[in-house]
Legacy VTK file of the C-alpha trace (Angstrom):
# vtk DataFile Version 3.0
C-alpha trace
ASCII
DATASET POLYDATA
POINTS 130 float
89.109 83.892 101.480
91.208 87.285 102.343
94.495 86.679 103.858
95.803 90.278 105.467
99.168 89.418 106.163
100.561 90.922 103.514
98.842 94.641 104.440
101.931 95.851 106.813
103.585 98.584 107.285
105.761 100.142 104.280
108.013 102.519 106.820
109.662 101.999 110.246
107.839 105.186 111.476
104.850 103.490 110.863
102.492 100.422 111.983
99.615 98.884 110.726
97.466 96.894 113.960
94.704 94.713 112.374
91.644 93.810 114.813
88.433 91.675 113.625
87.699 94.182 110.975
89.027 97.814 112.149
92.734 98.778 110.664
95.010 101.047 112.644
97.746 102.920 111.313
99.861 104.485 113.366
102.375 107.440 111.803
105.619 108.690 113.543
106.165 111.955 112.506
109.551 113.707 112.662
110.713 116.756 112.531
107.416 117.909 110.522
107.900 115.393 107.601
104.450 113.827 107.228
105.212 112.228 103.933
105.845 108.326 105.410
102.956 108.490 106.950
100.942 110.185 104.353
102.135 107.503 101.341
101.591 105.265 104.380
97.517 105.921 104.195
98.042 105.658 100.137
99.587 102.455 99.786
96.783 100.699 102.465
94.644 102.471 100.357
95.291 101.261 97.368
96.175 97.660 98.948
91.954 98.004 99.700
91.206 98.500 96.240
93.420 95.585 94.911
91.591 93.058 97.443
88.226 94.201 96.250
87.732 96.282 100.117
85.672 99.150 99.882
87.248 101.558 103.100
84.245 103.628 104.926
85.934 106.969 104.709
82.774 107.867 107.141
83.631 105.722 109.369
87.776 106.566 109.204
89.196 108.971 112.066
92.184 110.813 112.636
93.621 111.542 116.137
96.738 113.261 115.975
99.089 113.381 119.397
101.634 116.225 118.834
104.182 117.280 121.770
105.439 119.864 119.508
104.908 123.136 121.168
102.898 125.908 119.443
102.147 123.619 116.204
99.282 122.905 117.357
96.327 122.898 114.240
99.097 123.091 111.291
98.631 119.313 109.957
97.090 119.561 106.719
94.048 117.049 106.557
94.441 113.201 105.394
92.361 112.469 102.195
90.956 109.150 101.165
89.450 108.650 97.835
89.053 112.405 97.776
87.232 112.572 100.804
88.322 114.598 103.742
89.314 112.384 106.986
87.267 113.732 110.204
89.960 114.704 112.560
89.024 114.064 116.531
90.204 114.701 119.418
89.705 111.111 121.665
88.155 107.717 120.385
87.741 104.073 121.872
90.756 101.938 120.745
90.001 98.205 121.800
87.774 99.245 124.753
90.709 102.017 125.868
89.846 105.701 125.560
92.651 107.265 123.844
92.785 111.410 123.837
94.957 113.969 122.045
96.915 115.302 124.724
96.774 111.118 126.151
95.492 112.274 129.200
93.819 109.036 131.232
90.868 111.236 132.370
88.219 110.043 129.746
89.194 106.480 129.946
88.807 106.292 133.629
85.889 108.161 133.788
84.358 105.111 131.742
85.753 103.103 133.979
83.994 104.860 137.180
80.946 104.976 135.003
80.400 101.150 134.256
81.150 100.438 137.872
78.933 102.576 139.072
76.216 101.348 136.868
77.110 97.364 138.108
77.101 98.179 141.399
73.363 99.901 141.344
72.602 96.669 139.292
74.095 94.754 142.371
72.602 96.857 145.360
68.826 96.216 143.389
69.615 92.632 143.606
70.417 92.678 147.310
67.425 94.900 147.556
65.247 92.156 146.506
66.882 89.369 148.649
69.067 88.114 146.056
LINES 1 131
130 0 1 2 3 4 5 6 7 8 9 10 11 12 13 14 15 16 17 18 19 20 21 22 23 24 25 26 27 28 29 30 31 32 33 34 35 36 37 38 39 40 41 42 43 44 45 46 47 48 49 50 51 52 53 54 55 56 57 58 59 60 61 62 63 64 65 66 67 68 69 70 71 72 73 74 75 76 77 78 79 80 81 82 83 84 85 86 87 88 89 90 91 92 93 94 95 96 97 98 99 100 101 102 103 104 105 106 107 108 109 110 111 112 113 114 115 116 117 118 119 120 121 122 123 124 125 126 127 128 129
């Protein structure tokens, strides 16, 4: 057996969320200093390779939310294992759509979409005298 309680957060600025088996970490940067956060990503990395966990660096995003003005583009790119961390721009975070610029437009969009697609389900059904 794996016990993850002791993979938590090594800075203030940071957070580690654990969920089935997706890890979050989630970097406050200040002022420009990315260096908590970076040796953040280091030590869960290397916490990974002394429980035997092999970390899908395919599968690893970043999203970066940045109220700086005019900075935008100028974070250097996260590596892991030597390998280059995609970079994106909105992703699914426990069934929530989460976006850059955290906008609610993409999550409620889904939202509209399932509906919509429940209630055709529904209207068939009442269709067919059911």
């Amino acid at each position: 057996s794996l016990y993850t309680h002791d993979c938590v957060a090594g800075h203030s600025a940071n957070s580690i969320t654990k969920f089935a088996d997706d890890t979050t970490v989630v970097g406050r940067i200040t002022d420009g200093d990315e260096s908590e956060y970076r040796r953040e990503i280091d030590r869960l990395t290397k916490w990974c390779q002394y429980n035997n966990l092999a970390l899908n660096t395919s599968k690893t995003k970043e999203l970066i939310v940045d109220f700086g003005r005019g900075r935008k583009g100028t974070h250097s790119p996260v590596y892991i294992n030597g390998l280059i961390v995609e970079r994106i721009k909105n992703f699914k975070f426990l069934g929530e759509h989460i976006s850059e610029d955290l906008s609610w437009s993409q999550n409620t969009d889904a939202i509209i979409k399932k509906a919509q697609q429940r209630l055709y389900f529904l209207r068939r059904l009442r269709r067919v005298g059911m």
